[in-house]
Each structure stands twice: as structure tokens, then as C-alpha cells.
C-alpha positions, 0 to 999 in steps of 0.5 A: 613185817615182810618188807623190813625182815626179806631176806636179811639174811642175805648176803646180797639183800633183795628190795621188794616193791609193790604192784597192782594188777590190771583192774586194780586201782588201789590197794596192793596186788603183790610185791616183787623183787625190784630189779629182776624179771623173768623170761622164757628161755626162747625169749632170752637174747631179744630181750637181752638185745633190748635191754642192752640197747637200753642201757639196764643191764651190768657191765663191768666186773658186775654180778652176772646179766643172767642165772638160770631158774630152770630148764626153760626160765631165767632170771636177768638183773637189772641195773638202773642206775643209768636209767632209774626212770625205767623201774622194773614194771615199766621195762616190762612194760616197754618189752611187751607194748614196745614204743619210743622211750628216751634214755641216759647212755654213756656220754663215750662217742664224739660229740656227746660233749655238745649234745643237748642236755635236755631229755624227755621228762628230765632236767640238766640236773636229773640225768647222771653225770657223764650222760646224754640223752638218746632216743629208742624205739622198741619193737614189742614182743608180746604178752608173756615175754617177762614178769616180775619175780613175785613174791609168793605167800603162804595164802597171800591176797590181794588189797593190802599186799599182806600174805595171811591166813585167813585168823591166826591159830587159836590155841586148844588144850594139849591133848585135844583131838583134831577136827575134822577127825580121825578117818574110819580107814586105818588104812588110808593113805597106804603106799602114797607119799605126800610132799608139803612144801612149807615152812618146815615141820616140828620134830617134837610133834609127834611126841604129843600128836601120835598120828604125826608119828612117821612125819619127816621133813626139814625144821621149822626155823620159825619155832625159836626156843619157846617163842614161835614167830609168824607162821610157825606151825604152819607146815605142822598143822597142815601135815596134822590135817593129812595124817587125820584123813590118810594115816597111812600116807608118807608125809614129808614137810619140805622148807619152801617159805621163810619164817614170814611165810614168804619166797621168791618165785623164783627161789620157790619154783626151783625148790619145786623141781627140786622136789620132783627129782629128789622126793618122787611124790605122788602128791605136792600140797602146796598152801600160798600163791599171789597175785599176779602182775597180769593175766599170764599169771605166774609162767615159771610154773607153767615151765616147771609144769611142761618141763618136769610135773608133766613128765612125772605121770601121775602126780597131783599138784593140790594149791590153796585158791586164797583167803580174800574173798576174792574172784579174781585170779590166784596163782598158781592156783588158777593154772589148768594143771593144778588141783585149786581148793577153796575153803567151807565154812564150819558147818561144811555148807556154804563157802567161808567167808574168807575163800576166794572163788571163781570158775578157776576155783575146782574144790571146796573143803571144810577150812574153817576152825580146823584143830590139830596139831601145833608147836609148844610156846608162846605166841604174840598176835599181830592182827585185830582183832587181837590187836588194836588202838590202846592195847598192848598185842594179846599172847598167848601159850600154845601147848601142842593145838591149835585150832586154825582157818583158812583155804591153807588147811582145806587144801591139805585135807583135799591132797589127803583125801586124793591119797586115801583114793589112791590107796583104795582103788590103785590110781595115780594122783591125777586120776585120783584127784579128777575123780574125786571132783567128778564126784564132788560136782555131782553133789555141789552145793548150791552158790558154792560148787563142788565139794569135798568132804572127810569120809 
């Protein structure tokens, strides 16, 4: 679905490949925009040299080589039409270990005309016409100088590329209440702003759903009339999960994902600073990631982080660890400036059995079978086990809840949790949320680590 429907919109439509990370040795790690890399500004003009020596960037009256993320990162277009064996991960490969590497260049000097067809790996009738083989030695630069424009999921994972939450909503009577439920204080939340960045808020909810009441944001495109397409509901569930546990909180849903809960990095990371200059949170709540080509995980949010999170005293950055049961890394969960959250089973002990985890993994929280609120209309499932050989897929009617899994909705409760602190004791965000998973280590739960709980 997110390979035929990415970006159709576009004037210019963007390929996606898939990628395996170090250690993986089948199955898909993430997708990526195919033709693109990333670089640190600093790095810019070597890279820029090399690729250049190589022959992969556009000439002519071409779209620019270069457009800047942020402050700090850009992006550079690759075109390989020269040089199609050199796909986007094996330039970056190239730039990070360095080594010799023949090429196609312009057959433009004199004697080009005589020199041997023949290249490495290639035949007569596999170099484009008018080119000629050339030899290039390519002095490294390092781990970190680029990577891949990935593609970011709502709670994306790993082993089939997919970006899911952990079931697709379930629907439960209009007028159900939510679970966990409403928070004792009334006054939770009082004087702090939370940003979700989502897949947009439903205008309509809080008709039906009184603690949305106040909610602001940008729509949700995947509520269409009466039908809701994967995902809908997403970013209305999660702001339903916040005003349970801070009512009084400022919550804004912000449209950071496409209807199929998938974004660029380098789209999302500039929606981000975006956010910072524009809305002045005190809390981002953030339910998606990937994961990553390598162990420098996703560095344009290490920048958006140095050159602007940073800067803004005091504002908690809340992410989703991830929903494959996973250790290995999820970003930008993993990165030290976030606040990571895995998800509890329905019991509120134990681990759910979808959460990812690891020492990179801070909190935990109840993500499992949470209700709250959702869109009215209909709904066709696309995973089993409403789906499967022999029958047609399952739909269903929604009428305004939902109950739904996955570390997507314990991270929402943990960035209302943070806010219902700050609102009792004065701290900002950072200090909020540091406290409160010093107290949540003190009462860690055995085989799962610290956790938090709705008051």
C-alpha cells in the first residue's frame, strides 16, 4: 500500500526502496527515497566534490544538486543515469569506506573515441551510449557523513518494511467511556501546551467525546465522507488519550504523516522545527520512527535537536519505541534527547508482547486494548486476522470509539502524564519527564523496567 499510494500526489513522484540494516539478513528494515541522501552541512562540498568526480549529480538545466532541510542538513539529488550501478546505498557506501570504483563519464576528451569499452562488471552494451570507462579512488569520510532519506512510520518496525500499529482499532458503542480512564485531577494538565504531530485531528470529535473539547489542529484527510482509510483516527485517538490524563492540557494535532501514516524524514524533520518556531510546546508527542540504515541512526534529527530542541528550554520530546517486539534500535526513539516509551500489556504488568525494547527503551505504559475517541464511519481491515485466504476483508461501522494497541497510545499517555507534573509542581517538560522516570525506575517492574501508570 505504501509503495503503490507514496506521494501520488506529487508533482514530481519520489521511488522508495527497501533496506536492511547491519545485522539483517533478511526481510526489510525500512524504505527510503531512492535517489537522495543526506548530509550534515559541514560535509557538504566534499561530498559534493565526490559525487561530482563520480558523475551522479544533474547538469544542465536539471532541478537543483542541492535544497536545505534545516539549519545544519541538506539534501543532494542523485542522478544515475550515468552511472545506474551505483544506487543510493552503495554511494553512501562509497562515501563512508572510500575504495576504487569504475564509472561511465561523458566520452568528451580526445581519445575517448579509442578507449576500451570494456569497464568492470560491465559489457560493450551495458554502459550508456556516448561513455567511457574511468577508474576512481575515493578516499572515505567516515561513519555519519550521509544516509538515506528514510521513510518514517507511524510506529513502523522492522522484518516486513510495514509501518503498523500493533491491531487496527476495534470499534466500541458511541458513548463508551475511555480506558485508562478519567484522571481524579481536574485540573491536570492546567498551562501546558502538547503538540501531537500526526495524521491530523477530526473536528467532529468533540461533539461526541467532551474531554476533546478545546482540541485544535489541522484535519485529518484520512476521514473521507463516511469511509476512514488506513490510519484515520490516529492522531484523534492519541490527543483522546491525553485529555484523559491531562484535561486541562493545550492540545494541538498537527499534520506531520500522509493518510498512510508515512513521511519522509526530511519532510517530517522540517515539520518539526516548524513546530518549535511556530507553536512553542512544551511537550512534542510523537508516535512513529523506523529503522535505520545504520548504527547513526536518523542525524537530521540529531540536528534539528543541537540547532533548535535544544534551544527551547525545557521541551519534552515523547516518542514511540515501536510494535515488533524488538531490541534493536528504533529511531528517534533511541536518540539520548528523547523520552522513549514501550507499551504494557492489559493488565498494566508485564510488557505487551508487541513493544519493542532495550536499554534504549526509558518508560513503559498501559498500550494495550486502550478505548477512546475515534471518527464515525466505515472501516475495511487489511490485516489478519480480519483478513485471510477465502474471505472477503471484514468491515466494520465505527461510531465515535474505538479501542485500539500499540506503543502509538502509551506514548500519548506518557506526554499527559509529563504535563500533569508540570502542572502540579512548576517544572518544565525535561525536568517533568526526568522525574517522573526516576520514579518509575524506583518501581520497575521485573523483566520489563520502569514504568508508568495513569494517577
Amino acid at each position: 500500500m505504501i509503495l503503490s499510494r507514496f506521494d501520488r500526489e506529487s508533482e514530481h513522484p519520489r521511488k522508495l526502496e527497501p533496506g536492511r540494516g547491519a545485522g539483517t539478513e533478511s526481510g526489510i528494515d525500512f524504505f527510503y527515497e531512492a535517489g537522495t541522501i543526506l548530509v550534515r552541512e559541514e560535509h557538504f562540498e566534499h561530498v559534493r566534490r565526490i559525487l561530482e568526480q563520480l558523475h551522479l549529480l544533474p547538469s544542465g538545466d536539471r532541478e537543483p544538486v542541492s535544497q536545505p532541510v534545516i539549519a545544519g542538513i541538506r539534501l543532494i539529488r542523485l542522478n544515475p543515469e550515468l552511472n545506474p550501478q551505483l544506487g543510493t546505498l552503495e554511494t553512501l557506501k562509497l562515501l563512508r569506506e572510500g575504495g576504487e570504483v569504475t564509472i561511465n563519464r561523458p566520452a568528451d576528451q580526445t581519445g575517448d573515441a579509442d578507449t576500451p569499452a570494456e569497464s568492470a562488471g560491465s559489457e560493450e552494451g551495458e554502459r550508456p551510449p556516448g561513455t567511457v570507462p574511468q577508474t576512481v579512488l575515493v578516499t572515505g569520510l567516515g561513519p555519519g557523513v550521509g544516509t538515506p532519506n528514510h521513510l518514517v512510520s507511524i510506529t513502523g518496525g522492522r522484518g516486513n518494511g510495514a509501518g503498523c500499529p500493533a491491531t487496527e482499532p476495534e470499534p466500541m458503542p458511541g458513548g463508551s467511556a475511555p480506558y485508562p480512564g478519567y484522571t481524579a485531577d481536574r485540573s491536570a494538565g492546567e498551562g501546558v501546551k502538547i503538540v501531537v504531530v500526526d495524521t491530523g485531528f477530526d473536528a467532529t470529535a468533540p461533539d461526541r467525546s467532551d474531554w476533546l473539547t478545546g482540541v485544535t489542529g489541522d484535519s485529518d484527510d484520512g476521514i473521507v465522507g463516511t469511509t476512514l482509510e488506513f490510519y484515520a483516527g490516529h492522531g484523534t485517538f492519541i490527543a483522546g488519550v491525553i485529555r484523559s490524563v491531562a484535561p486541562l492540557a493545550e492540545v494541538c494535532v498537527r499534520k506531520g504523516f500522509g493518510p498512510e501514516g508515512t513521511v519522509v524524514e526530511s519532510d517530517l524533520v522540517a515539520k518539526l522545527d516548524e513546530i518549535i518556531e511556530k507553536d512553542d510546546p512544551d511537550i512534542i508527542s510523537m508516535s512513529a520512527g523506523t529503522y535505520c540504515h545504520d548504527a547513526t541512526g536518523l542525524p537530521t534529527f540529531g540536528v534539528f535537536n543541537e540547532r533548535r530542541l535544544s534551544h527551547h528550554k525545557g521541551v519534552a520530546f515523547v516518542v514511540a519505541a515501536g510494535n515488533y517486539a524488538d531490541r534493536k534500535a528504533f529511531w528517534p526513539a533511541a536518540a539520548p534527547y528523547t523520552v522513549s516509551v514501550g507499551a504494557l500489556n492489559t493488565y498494566w504488568h508485564g510488557r505487551a508482547g508487541f513493544s519493542d525494547f532495550g536499554g534504549w527503551v526509558d518508560v513503559y505504559a498501559p498500550g494495550q486494548d486502550l478505548v477512546n475517541a475515534f471518527p464515525v464511519g466505515n472501516y475495511t481491515y487489511r490485516e489478519p486476522p480480519h483478513v485471510g485466504p477465502g474471505r472477503p476483508p471484514r468491515q466494520e461501522v465505527f461510531h465515535g470509539m474505538a479501542r485500539w494497541s500499540g506503543t502509538s497510545f502509551s506514548t500519548p499517555l506518557v506526554a499527559g502524564l509529563i504535563a500533569a507534573r508540570m502542572s502540579r509542581t512548576g517544572e518544565n517538560g525535561r525536568d517533568a519527564a526526568a522525574a517522573l522516570i526516576a520514579e518509575a525506575r524506583q518501581a520497575a517492574q521485573p523483566g520489563v523496567g520502569a514504568v508508568l501508570l495513569p494517577e
